[in-house]
TIGU-130035 format. One line per 2 residues: number of its first residue (from 1); for each residue x negated, y negated, z of C-alpha. Coordinates in Angstrom, 2 decimals. Example, Ala and Ser with C-alpha at 12.3 -4.5 7.8 and 13.67 -1.06 7.14 Angstrom:
1) -12.30:4.50:7.80 ~ -13.67:1.06:7.14
***
This chain:
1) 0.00:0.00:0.00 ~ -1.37:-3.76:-0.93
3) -2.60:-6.25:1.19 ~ 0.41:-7.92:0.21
5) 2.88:-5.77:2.07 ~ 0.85:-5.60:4.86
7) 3.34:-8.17:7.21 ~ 2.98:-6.49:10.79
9) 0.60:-7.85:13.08 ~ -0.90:-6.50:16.82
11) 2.78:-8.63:18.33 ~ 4.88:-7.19:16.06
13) 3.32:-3.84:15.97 ~ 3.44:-3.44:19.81
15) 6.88:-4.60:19.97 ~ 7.80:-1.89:17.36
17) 6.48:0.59:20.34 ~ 7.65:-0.55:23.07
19) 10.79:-1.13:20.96 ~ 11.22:2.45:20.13
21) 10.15:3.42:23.74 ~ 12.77:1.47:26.02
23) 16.12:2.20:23.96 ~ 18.70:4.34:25.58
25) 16.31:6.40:27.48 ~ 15.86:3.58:29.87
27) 19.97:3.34:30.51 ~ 20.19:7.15:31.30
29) 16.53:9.03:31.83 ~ 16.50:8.32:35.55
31) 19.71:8.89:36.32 ~ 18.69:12.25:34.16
33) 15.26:12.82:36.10 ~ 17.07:12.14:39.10
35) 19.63:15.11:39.07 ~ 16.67:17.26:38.04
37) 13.92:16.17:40.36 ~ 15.71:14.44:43.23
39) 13.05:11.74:44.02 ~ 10.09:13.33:42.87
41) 11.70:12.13:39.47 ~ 8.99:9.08:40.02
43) 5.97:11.40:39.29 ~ 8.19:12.80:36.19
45) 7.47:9.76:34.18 ~ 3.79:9.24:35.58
47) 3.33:13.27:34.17 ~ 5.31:12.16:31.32
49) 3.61:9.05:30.52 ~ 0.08:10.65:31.10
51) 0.76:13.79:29.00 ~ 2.07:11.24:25.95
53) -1.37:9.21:26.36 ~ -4.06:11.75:25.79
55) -1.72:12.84:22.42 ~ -1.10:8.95:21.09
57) -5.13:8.48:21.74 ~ -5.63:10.72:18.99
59) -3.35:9.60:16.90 ~ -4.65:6.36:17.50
61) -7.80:7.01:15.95 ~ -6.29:8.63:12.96
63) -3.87:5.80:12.24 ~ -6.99:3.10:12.40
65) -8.88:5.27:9.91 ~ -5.80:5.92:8.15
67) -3.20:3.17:7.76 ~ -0.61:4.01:5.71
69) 3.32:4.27:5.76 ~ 4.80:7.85:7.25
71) 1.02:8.33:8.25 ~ 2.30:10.80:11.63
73) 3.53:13.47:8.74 ~ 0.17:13.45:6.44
75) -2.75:13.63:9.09 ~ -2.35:17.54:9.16
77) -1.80:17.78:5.43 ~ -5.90:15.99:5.28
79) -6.69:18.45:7.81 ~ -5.49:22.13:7.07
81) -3.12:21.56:3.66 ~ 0.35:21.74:2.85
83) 1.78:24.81:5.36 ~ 0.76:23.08:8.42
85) 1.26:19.71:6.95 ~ 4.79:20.79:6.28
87) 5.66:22.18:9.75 ~ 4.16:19.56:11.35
89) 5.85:16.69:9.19 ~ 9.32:18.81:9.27
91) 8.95:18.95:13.34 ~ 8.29:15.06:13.69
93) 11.40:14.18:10.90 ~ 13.99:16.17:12.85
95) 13.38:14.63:16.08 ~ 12.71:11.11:14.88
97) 15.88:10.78:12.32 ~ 17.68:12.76:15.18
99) 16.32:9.62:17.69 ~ 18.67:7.16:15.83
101) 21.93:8.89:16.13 ~ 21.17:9.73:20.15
103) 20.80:5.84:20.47 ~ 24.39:5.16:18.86
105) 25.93:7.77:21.03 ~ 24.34:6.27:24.13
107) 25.91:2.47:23.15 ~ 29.05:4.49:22.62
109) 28.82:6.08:25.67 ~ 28.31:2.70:27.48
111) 30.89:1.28:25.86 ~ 33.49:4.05:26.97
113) 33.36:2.89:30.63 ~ 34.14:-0.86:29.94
115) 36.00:-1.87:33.27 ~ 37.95:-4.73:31.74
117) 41.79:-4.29:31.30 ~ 41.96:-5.31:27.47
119) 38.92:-2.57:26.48 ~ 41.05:0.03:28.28
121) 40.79:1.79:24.48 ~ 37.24:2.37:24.79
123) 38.05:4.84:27.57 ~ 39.25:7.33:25.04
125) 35.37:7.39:22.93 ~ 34.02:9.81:25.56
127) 35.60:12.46:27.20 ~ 32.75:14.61:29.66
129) 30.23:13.18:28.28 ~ 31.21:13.99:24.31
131) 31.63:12.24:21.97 ~ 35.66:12.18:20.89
133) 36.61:11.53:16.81 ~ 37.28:7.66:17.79
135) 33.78:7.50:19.52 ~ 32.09:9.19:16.57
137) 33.87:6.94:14.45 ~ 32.25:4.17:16.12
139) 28.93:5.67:16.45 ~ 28.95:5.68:12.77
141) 29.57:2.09:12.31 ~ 26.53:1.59:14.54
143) 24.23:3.48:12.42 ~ 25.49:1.83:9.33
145) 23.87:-1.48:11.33 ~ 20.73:0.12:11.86
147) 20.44:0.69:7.76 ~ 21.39:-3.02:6.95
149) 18.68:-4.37:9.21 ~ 16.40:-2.75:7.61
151) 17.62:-2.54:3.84 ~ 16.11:-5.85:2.89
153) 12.73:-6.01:4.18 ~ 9.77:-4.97:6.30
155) 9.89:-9.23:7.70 ~ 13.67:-9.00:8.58
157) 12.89:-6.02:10.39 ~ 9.80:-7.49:12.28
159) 11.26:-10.23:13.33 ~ 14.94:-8.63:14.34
161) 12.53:-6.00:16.02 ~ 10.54:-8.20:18.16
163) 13.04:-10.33:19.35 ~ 15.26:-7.58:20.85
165) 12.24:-6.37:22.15 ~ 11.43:-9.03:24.43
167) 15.27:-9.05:26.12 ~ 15.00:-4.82:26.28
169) 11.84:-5.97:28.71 ~ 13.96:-8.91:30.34
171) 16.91:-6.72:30.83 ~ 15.32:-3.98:32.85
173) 13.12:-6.25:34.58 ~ 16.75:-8.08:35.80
175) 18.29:-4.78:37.59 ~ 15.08:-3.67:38.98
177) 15.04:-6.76:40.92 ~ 19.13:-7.16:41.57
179) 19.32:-3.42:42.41 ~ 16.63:-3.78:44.70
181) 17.69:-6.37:46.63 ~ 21.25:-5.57:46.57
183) 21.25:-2.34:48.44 ~ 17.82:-0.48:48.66
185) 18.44:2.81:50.60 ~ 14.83:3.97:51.73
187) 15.83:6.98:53.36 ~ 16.69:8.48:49.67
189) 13.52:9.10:49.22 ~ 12.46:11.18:52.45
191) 16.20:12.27:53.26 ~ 17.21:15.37:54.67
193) 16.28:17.60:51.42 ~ 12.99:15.40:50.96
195) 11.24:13.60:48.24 ~ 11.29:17.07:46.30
197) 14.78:18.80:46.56 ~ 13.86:20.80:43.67
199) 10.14:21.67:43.87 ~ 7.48:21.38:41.20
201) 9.40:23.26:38.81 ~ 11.73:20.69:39.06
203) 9.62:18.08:38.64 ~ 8.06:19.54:35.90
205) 11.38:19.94:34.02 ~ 12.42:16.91:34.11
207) 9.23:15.55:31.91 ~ 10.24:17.48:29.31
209) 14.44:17.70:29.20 ~ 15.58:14.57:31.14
211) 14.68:12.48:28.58 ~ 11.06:11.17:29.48
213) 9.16:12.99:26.44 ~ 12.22:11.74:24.09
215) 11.27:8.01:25.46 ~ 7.92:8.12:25.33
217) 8.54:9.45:21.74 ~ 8.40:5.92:20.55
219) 4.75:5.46:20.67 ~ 4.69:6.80:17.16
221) 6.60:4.03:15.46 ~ 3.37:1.64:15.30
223) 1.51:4.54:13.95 ~ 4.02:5.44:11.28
225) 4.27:1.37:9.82 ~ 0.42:0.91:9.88
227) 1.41:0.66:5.93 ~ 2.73:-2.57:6.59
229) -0.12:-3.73:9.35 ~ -2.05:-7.04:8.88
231) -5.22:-5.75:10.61 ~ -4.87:-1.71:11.28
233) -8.28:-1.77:12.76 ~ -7.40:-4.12:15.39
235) -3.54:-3.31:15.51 ~ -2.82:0.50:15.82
237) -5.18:1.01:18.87 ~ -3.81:-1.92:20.85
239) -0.08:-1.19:19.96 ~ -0.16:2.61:20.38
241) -1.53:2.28:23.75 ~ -0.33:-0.77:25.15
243) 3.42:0.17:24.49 ~ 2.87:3.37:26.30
245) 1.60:1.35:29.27 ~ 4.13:-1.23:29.46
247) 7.22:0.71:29.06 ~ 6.01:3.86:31.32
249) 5.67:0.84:34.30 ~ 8.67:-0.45:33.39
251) 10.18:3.41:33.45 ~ 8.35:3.72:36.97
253) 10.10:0.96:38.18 ~ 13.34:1.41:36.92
255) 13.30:4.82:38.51 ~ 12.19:3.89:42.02
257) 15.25:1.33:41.95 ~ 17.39:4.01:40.98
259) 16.76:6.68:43.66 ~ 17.05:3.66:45.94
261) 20.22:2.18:45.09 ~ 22.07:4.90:45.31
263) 25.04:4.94:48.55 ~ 23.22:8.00:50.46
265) 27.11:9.41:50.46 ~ 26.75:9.75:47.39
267) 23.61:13.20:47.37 ~ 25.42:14.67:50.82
269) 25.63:17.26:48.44 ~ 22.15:16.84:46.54
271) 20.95:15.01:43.73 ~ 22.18:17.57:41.23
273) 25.66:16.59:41.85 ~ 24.82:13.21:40.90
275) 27.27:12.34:38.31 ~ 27.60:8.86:36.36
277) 28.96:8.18:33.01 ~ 26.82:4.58:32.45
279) 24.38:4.78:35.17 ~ 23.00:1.98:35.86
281) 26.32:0.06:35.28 ~ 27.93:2.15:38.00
283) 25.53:1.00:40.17 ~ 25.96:-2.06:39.66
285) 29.49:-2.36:40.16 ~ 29.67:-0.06:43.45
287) 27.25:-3.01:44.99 ~ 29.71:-5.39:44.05
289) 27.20:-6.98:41.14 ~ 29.63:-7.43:38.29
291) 27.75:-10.05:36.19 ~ 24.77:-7.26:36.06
293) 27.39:-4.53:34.97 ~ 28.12:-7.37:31.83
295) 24.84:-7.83:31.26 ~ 24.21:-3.93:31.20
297) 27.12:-3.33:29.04 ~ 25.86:-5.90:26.49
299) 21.95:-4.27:26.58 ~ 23.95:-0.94:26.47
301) 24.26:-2.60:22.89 ~ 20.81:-4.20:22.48
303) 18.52:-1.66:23.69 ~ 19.64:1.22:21.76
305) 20.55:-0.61:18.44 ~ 17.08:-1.83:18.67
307) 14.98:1.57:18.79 ~ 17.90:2.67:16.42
309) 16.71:0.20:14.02 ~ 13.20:0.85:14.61
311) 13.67:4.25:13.55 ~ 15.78:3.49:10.95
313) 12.61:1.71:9.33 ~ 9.97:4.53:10.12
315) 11.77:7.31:9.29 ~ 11.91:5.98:6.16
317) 8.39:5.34:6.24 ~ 8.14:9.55:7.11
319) 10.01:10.34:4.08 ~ 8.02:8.43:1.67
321) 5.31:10.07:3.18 ~ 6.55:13.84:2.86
323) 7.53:12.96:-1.10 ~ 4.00:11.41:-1.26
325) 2.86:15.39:0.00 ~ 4.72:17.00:-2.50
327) 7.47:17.82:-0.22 ~ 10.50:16.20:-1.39
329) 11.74:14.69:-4.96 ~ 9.85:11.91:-6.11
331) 12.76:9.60:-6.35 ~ 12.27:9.42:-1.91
333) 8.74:8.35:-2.73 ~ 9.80:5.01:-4.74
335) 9.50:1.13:-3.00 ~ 12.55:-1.51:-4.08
337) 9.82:-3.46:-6.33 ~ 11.16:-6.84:-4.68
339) 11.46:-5.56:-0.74 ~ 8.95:-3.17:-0.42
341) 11.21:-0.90:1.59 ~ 11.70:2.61:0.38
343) 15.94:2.73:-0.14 ~ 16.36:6.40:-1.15
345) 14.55:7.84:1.89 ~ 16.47:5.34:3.87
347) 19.33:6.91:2.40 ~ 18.82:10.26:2.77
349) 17.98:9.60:6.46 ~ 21.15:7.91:6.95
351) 22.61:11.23:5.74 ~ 20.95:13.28:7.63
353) 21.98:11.01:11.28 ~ 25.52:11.73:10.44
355) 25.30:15.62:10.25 ~ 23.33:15.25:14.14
357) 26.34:13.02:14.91 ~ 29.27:15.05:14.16
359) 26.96:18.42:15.14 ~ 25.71:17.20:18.59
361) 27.82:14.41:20.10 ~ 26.52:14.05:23.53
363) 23.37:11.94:24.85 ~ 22.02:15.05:26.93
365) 22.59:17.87:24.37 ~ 20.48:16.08:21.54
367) 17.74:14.23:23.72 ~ 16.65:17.96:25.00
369) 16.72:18.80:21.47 ~ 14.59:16.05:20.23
371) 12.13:16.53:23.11 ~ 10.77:19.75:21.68
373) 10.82:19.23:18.08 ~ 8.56:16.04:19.34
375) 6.65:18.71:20.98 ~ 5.99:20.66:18.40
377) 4.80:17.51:16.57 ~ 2.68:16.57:18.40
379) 0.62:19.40:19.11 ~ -1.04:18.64:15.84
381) -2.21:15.26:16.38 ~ -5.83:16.60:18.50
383) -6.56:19.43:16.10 ~ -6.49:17.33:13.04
385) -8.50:14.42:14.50 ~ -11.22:16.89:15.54
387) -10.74:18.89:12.60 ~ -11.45:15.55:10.68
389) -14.55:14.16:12.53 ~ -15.85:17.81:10.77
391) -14.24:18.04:7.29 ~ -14.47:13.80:7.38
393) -17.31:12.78:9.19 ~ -17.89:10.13:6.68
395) -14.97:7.83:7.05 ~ -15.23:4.62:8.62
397) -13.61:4.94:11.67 ~ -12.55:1.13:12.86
399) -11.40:2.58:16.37 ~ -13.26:5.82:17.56
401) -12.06:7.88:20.45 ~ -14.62:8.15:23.45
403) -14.61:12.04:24.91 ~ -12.28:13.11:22.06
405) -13.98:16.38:22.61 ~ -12.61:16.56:25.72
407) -9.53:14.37:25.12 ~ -8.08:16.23:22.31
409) -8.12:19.54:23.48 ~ -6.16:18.48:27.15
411) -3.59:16.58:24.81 ~ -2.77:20.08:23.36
413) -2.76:21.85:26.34 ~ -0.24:19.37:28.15
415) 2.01:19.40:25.21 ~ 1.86:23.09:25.10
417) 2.78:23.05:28.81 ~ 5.04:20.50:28.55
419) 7.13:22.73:25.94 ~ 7.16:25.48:27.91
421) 8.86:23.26:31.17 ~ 11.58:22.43:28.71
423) 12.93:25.94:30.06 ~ 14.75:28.99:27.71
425) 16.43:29.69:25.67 ~ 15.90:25.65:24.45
427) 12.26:26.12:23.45 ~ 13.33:29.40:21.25
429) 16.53:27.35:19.46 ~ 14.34:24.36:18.46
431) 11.73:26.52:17.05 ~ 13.97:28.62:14.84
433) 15.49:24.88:13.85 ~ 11.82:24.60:12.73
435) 12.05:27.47:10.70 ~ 14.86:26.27:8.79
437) 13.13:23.71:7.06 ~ 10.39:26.49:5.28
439) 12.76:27.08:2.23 ~ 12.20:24.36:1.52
441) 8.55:24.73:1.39 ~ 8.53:27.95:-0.15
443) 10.75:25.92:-3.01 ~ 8.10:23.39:-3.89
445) 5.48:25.88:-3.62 ~ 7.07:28.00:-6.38
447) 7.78:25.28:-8.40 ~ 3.94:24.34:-8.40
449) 3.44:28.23:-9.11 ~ 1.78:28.26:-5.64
451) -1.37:27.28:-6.87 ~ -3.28:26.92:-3.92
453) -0.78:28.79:-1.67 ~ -2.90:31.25:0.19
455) -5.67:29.10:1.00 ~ -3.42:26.41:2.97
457) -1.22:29.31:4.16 ~ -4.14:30.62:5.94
459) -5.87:27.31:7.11 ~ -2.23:27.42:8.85
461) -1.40:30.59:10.25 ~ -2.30:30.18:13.80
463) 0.56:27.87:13.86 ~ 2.88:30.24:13.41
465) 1.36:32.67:16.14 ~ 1.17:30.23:18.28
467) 4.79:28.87:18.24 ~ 5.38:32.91:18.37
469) 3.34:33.27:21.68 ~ 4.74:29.95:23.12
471) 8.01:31.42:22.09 ~ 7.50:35.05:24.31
473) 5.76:33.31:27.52 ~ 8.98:30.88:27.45
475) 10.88:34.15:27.50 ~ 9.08:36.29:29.96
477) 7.86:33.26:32.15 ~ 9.39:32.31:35.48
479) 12.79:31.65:36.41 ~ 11.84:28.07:37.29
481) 11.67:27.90:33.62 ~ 14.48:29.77:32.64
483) 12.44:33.36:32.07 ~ 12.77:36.88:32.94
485) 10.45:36.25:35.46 ~ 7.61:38.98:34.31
487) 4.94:36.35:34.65 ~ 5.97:34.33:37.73
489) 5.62:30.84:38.75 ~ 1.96:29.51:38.68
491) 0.42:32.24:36.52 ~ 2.45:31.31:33.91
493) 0.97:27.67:33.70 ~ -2.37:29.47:33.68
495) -1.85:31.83:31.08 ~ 0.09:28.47:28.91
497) -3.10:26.77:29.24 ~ -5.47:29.32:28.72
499) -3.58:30.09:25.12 ~ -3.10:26.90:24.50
501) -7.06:26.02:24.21 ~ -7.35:29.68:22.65
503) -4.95:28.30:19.84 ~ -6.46:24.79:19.36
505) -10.17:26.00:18.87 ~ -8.56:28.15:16.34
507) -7.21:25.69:15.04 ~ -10.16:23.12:14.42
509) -11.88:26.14:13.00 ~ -8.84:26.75:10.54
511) -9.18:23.02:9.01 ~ -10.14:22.94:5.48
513) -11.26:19.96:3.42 ~ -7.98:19.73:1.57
515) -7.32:18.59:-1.65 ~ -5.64:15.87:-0.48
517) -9.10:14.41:0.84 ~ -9.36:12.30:-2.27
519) -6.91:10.19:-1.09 ~ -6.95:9.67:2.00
521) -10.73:8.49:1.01 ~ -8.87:6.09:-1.27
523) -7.01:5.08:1.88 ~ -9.64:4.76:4.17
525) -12.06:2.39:1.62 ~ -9.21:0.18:2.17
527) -9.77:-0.39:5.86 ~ -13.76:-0.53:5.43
***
């Protein structure tokens, strides 16, 4: 992409991250964490926030040395070839594009407990936490929002994006501080079941199902517009990064305030009973704070519509980048020649949200979902940047990771472990989602005769064994985790981690220089 598109600087960049980070997650993830972990939900997000850090450092060296739209789906393509490139890219699209219809449902779901007697027809948009026809209805308005904010251009976007950024951080910043000085219960924290109701196990679980690693998720959004950064040298690093720092301490906080504000009548029974339809609304008007229950109601709006839009625009970006592998029909690979924007993957994308609306219509159901597809993501991220420091070691490398040696391989390990806390069966049903998308593959492969076929099938075969083994241990683990128990509690962590390092120095070995080298070199010049 031209110097000429390049619009995005380090403000707008980070605001695209921390954008994507704080949407709905922030209205329901600690009311989430909190039925899961009790109070202990506090070291949730630091686990959570730690565990996304080591991946996005990786990836923040690979989108400095390679700027360039949709860049999260072609890093393993450079790396190992078209198989891995494909599972990996397939993984990331199906929990990003499913990222902007969970933010619709959660504005919907908002919107369905509007006190006021004249939006007494809102009521009827949710009923336990699902979406009715009238809610989808309006879900699907929202999303057609998303698409028009970004149909134009990459500057409409920026600038839409950036200034709902800054009130997502006021917002948040506004309850922590009424909450806490409306009614701050200490003895929540220590009560009579204690800061950890639930144990590690629950604490554990909670990083990777109550919506934390589907947050966090957001970091990515910088990486995948570094087509449209001003400076990717100087931008990716800083926005990748410093969006994952801001919104985890705003996530910390907002959490504390939670566990705190809640009347201690309300856990007599535990924290697992805990039951709100808009969390932090409720909250607000049990204290008696009705002008912060507006104010959430409107953000309710805000936040989510903002990450929706922001991943409205880099899903796009992922698209263009999957045609650009040979993935998809060239006609997804083509930029409106005024806008710069690419409108057929923007299309298909819209598309695809609906069919996650009308399959999955709850905020819970579909952020568990989209927490191990990102998973599975992201476990390429440390192979292919070591894997390219071999098969690569020429690029110029504008930002380059100190200790990736170490780094990279404990960023696979904790997002190996991290998919395993996510419990069965879910870990088995998202990987055979996975699977679906390998006809698909197979299609384009025969339709290019499969030259090349068994050489990149190869580079990526440990993939598939190793989603295979991560699929058994999830099975045969501990009942903390939803297993059969066989390897209890403890071991199993040990034997998760033990694989998981197993699998990544396979891995690294596996890479190939790929045929696809040529132009990523192209790519790179471009930042020299």
């Amino acid at each position: 992409m031209s110097n000429l598109q390049r619009k995005m600087g380090t403000f707008a960049l980070t605001m695209t991250g921390i954008g994507s980070i704080i949407g709905s997650g922030w209205l329901f993830g600690a009311w989430k964490a909190a039925q899961i972990a009790g109070p202990a939900a506090i070291f949730s997000w630091i686990i959570g926030m730690i565990v996304i850090l080591f991946i996005a450092l990786s990836y923040a060296e690979l989108g400095a040395m390679l700027p360039e739209a949709g860049g999260m789906v072609k890093y393993p393509q450079y790396s190992h070839g078209s198989f891995i490139g494909f599972l990996a890219a397939w993984a990331n699209w199906i929990s990003i594009t499913s990222t902007i219809t969970v933010e619709a449902i959660a504005s919907v779901q908002y919107m369905s407990t509007w006190p006021w007697k004249w939006a007494e027809w809102t009521h009827s948009l949710v009923h336990q936490n699902i979406l009715t026809t009238k809610g989808v209805l309006v879900a699907a308005l929202l999303l057609l929002v998303y698409f028009f904010v970004n149909y134009w251009t990459v500057n409409l976007f920026a600038k839409a994006n950036s200034f709902i950024t800054v009130l997502k951080l006021i917002v948040p910043g506004v309850v922590v501080g009424a909450l806490f000085f409306a009614g701050f219960h200490g003895e929540n924290f220590t009560g009579s079941r204690g800061m950890a109701p639930y144990g590690g196990a629950g604490v554990l679980t909670a990083v990777a199902t109550s919506g934390i690693v589907f947050a966090f998720n957001g970091f990515q959004s910088p990486i995948n517009m570094a087509g449209e950064a001003k400076s990717p040298n100087k931008s990716i690093p800083i926005a990748v990064i410093g969006s994952i720092l801001i919104a985890g301490f705003v996530y910390i906080l907002l959490q504390v305030v939670f566990i705190g504000s809640v009347d201690p009548s309300m856990i007599v029974n535990g924290w697992s009973h805990l039951n709100f339809n808009s969390p932090f609304a409720d909250l607000a008007l049990v204290l008696g704070l009705n002008w912060l229950s507006i104010v959430l109601y409107a953000d309710a709006f805000i936040s989510p519509s903002g990450t929706g839009s922001t991943y409205t625009a880099t899903t796009s970006r992922m698209i263009y980048g999957m045609q650009k592998n040979g993935y998809l029909p060239k006609i997804f690979g083509t930029l409106h020649p005024l806008y710069g924007v690419p409108r057929p993957a923007m299309l298909l994308n819209l598309g695809v949200c609906y069919i996650f609306l009308f399959l999955f219509r709850g905020w819970g159901v579909l952020a568990e979902i989209i927490s191990v597809a990102t998973l599975i993501s992201y476990i390429m991220g440390p192979v292919a940047l070591i894997t390219l420091r071999r098969t690569a070691a020429h690029f110029n490398r504008p930002f380059r990771l100190k200790g990736a040696s170490v780094i990279a391989p404990l960023g696979f390990v904790f997002a190996s472990l991290t998919l395993y806390w996510a419990r069965w069966p879910l870990t088995g049903e998202v990987v055979f989602i996975m699977a679906i998308g390998l006809p698909i593959y197979l299609y384009y492969q025969a339709k290019n005769k499969w030259i090349g076929f068994k050489k990149q099938f190869f580079s990526g075969v440990w993939m598939l064994l190793y989603l295979g083994c991560m699929i058994l241990i999830s099975y045969i683990g501990s009942e903390k985790f939803g297993g059969k128990n066989i390897l209890p509690f403890g071991w199993d962590m040990l034997v998760i981690a033990c694989l998981a390092l197993c699998f990544y120095s396979w891995g690294v070995k596996s890479g190939i220089k790929t045929e696809f080298m040529d132009k990523a070199e192209e790519i790179n010049k471009e930042v020299a």
